[in-house]
Structure formats: C-alpha cells, structure tokens
C-alpha positions as CSV (number, residue, x, y, z in Angstrom):
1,X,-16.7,-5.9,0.1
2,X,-14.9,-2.6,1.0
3,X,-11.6,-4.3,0.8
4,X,-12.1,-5.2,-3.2
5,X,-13.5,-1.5,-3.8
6,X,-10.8,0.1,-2.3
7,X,-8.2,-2.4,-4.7
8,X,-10.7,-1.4,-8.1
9,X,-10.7,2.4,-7.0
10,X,-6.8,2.1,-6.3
11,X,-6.5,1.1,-10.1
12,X,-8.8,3.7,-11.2
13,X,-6.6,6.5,-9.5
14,X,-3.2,4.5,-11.2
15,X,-4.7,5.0,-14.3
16,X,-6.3,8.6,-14.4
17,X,-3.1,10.1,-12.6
18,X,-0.9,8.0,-15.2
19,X,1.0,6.2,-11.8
20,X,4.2,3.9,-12.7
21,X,2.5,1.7,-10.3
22,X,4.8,-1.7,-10.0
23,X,2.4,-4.7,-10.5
24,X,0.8,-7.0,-9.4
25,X,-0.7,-5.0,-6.6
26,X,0.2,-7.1,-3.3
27,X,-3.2,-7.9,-1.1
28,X,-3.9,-9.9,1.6
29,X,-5.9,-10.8,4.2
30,X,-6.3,-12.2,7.8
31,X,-8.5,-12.6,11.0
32,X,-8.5,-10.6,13.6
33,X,-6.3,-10.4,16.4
34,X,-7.0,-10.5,20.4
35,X,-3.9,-8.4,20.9
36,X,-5.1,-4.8,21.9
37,X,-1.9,-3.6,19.9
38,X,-2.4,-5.3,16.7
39,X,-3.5,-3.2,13.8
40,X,-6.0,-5.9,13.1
41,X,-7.4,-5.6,17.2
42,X,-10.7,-6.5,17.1
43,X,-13.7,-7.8,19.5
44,X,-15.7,-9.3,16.5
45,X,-14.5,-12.5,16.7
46,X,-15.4,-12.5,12.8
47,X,-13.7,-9.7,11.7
48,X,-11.1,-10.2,8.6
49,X,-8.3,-7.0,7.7
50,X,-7.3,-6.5,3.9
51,X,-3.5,-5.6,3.4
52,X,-2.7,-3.7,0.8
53,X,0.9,-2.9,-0.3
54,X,2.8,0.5,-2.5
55,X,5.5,-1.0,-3.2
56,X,8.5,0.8,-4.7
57,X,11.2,-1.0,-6.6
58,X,14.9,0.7,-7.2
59,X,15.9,-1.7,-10.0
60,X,19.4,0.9,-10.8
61,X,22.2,1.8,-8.6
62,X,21.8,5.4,-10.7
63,X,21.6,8.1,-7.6
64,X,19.5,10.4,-10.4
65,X,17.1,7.4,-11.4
66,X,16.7,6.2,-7.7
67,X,15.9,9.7,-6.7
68,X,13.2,10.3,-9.6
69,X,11.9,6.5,-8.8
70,X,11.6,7.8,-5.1
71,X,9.6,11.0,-5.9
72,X,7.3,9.3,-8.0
73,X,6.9,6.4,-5.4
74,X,6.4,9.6,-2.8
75,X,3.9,11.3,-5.3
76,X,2.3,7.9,-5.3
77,X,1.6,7.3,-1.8
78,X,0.3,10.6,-0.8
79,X,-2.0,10.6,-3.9
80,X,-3.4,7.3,-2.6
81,X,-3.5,9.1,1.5
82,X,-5.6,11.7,0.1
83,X,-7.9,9.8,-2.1
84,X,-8.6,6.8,-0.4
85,X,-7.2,6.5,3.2
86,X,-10.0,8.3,4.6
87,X,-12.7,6.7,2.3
88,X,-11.7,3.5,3.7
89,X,-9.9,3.8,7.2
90,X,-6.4,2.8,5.9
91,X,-3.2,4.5,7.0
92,X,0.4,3.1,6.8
93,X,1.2,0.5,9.3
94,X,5.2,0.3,8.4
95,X,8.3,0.4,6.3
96,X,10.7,-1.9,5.8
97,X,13.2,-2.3,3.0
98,X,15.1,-5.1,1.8
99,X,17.8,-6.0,-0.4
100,X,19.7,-8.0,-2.3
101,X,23.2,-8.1,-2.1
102,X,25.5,-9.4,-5.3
C-alpha cells in the first residue's frame, strides 16, 4: 500500500513545513501499460501506478501575488523531490497548464 503511504506522508510534510498546499490532493490510479514508453511500462501483467498531482492555482492576475504563488508552489515541489521521490520512486512525468479565458 506504498501508494496511500506516500499520500499520508505527503500530508505530514504539508503540515510540519506549514505548505499552502491547494486541496483536495488529486490521486489516481491505473493498470499497467504494454507500451515500453509509458511511465506505467510494466511486464506484470498485474501491476497498478498511483498518480499523484502538485497542483498550483494563480487565482489573481497580480504579477507580485502570481510570483509569490509560484515560489511557494516551487518551494513546494522540491520539498516533496527531496523528501519522498526517492522514498517512493516518483519523479515528475509532465507540465501542462491550462486556462480560462473571460
């Protein structure tokens, strides 16, 4: 049950390091996939992959606020890389942003 330990120590690290974390934390999981370059490759036919997202929200159009919102989302991630990627082979698989336009 790695993938739930990872999520309890996650929440354990937001709330020592005091981490404006956005919630709910986003998890999910599938099966493995046959495709050699698929994060999830695997030849247990059995094998399920946890997904876990660090989200960062820019709710203002405030250049000083966004900034400050990016450095903590920054301080955030790499506080999670060196605390828990290791622990439980994680690392960052992509980064996409998306808006909404008014």
């Amino acid at each position: 049950m790695k993938d739930l330990e990872f999520i309890e120590e996650l929440k354990q690290l937001i709330e020592k390091e005091e981490v404006p974390a956005p919630a709910p934390m986003e998890q999910r999981w599938t099966a493995c996939s046959q495709s050699s370059m698929s994060p999830a490759s695997s030849s247990a036919e059995y094998d399920i992959f946890s997904w876990v997202g660090i989200i960062m929200h820019l709710p203002t159009t405030v250049a000083r606020q966004r900034k400050e919102i990016t450095d903590e989302f920054f301080h955030y991630r790499h506080l999670t890389q060196a605390e828990l990627w290791d622990k439980y082979s994680a690392y960052k698989l992509c980064a996409k942003i998306e808006c909404i336009l008014s």
